[in-house]
C-alpha positions in Angstrom: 19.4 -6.1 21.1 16.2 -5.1 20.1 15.9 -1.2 18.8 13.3 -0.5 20.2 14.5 -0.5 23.5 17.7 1.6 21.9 18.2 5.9 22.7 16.0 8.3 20.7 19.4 9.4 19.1 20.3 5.7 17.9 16.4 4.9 17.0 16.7 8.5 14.7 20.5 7.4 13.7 19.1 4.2 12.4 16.2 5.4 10.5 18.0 7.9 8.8 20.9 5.2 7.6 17.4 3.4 6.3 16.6 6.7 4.3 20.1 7.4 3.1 20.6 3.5 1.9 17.4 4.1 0.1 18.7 7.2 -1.9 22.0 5.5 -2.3 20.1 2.5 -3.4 18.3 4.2 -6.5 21.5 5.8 -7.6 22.7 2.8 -7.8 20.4 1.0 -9.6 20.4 4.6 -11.9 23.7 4.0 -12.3 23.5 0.0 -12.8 21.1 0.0 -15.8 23.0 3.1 -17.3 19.5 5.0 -17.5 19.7 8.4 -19.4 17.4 11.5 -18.7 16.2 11.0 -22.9 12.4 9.7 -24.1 11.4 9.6 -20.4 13.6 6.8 -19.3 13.6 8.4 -16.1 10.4 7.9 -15.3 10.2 4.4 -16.9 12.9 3.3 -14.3 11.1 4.8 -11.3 7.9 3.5 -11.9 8.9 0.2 -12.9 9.6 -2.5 -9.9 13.5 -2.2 -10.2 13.6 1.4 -8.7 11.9 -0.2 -6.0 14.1 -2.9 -5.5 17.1 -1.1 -5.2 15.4 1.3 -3.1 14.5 -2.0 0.0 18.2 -3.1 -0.9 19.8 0.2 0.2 17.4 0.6 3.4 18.5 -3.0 4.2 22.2 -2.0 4.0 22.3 1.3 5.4 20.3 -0.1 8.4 22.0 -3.3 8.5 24.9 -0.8 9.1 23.9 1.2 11.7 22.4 -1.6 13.4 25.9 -3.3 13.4 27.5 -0.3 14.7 25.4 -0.5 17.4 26.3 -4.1 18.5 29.9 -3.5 18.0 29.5 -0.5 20.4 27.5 -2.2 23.0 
């Protein structure tokens, strides 16, 4: 099941679960640490490395489930 072998519409589908799981994936971690908009903690929290891990972690689910959708289907 490799996507690259997969339809332009399933290869887009999955890319944009990827870049939805990564939004999803900072609001989470937004809401996780209970980070306010006061004293700049905002930016603290996006430059620092745990924005960034709960960015990959989202990506990983959202395309883990597309990518599992896919198998089901097929």
């Amino acid at each position: 099941m490799n996507p690259l072998r997969w339809r332009s519409e399933h290869q887009l589908a999955l890319v944009l679960g990827a870049v939805l799981g990564i939004g999803l994936g900072f609001v989470a971690g937004y809401s996780y640490h209970g980070i306010h908009f006061a004293n700049g903690t905002l930016s603290l929290y996006l430059t620092g490395g745990s924005a960034l891990r709960w960015g990959i972690f989202g990506a990983l689910v959202g395309g883990t489930t597309i990518y599992i959708r896919q198998l089901l289907h097929d």
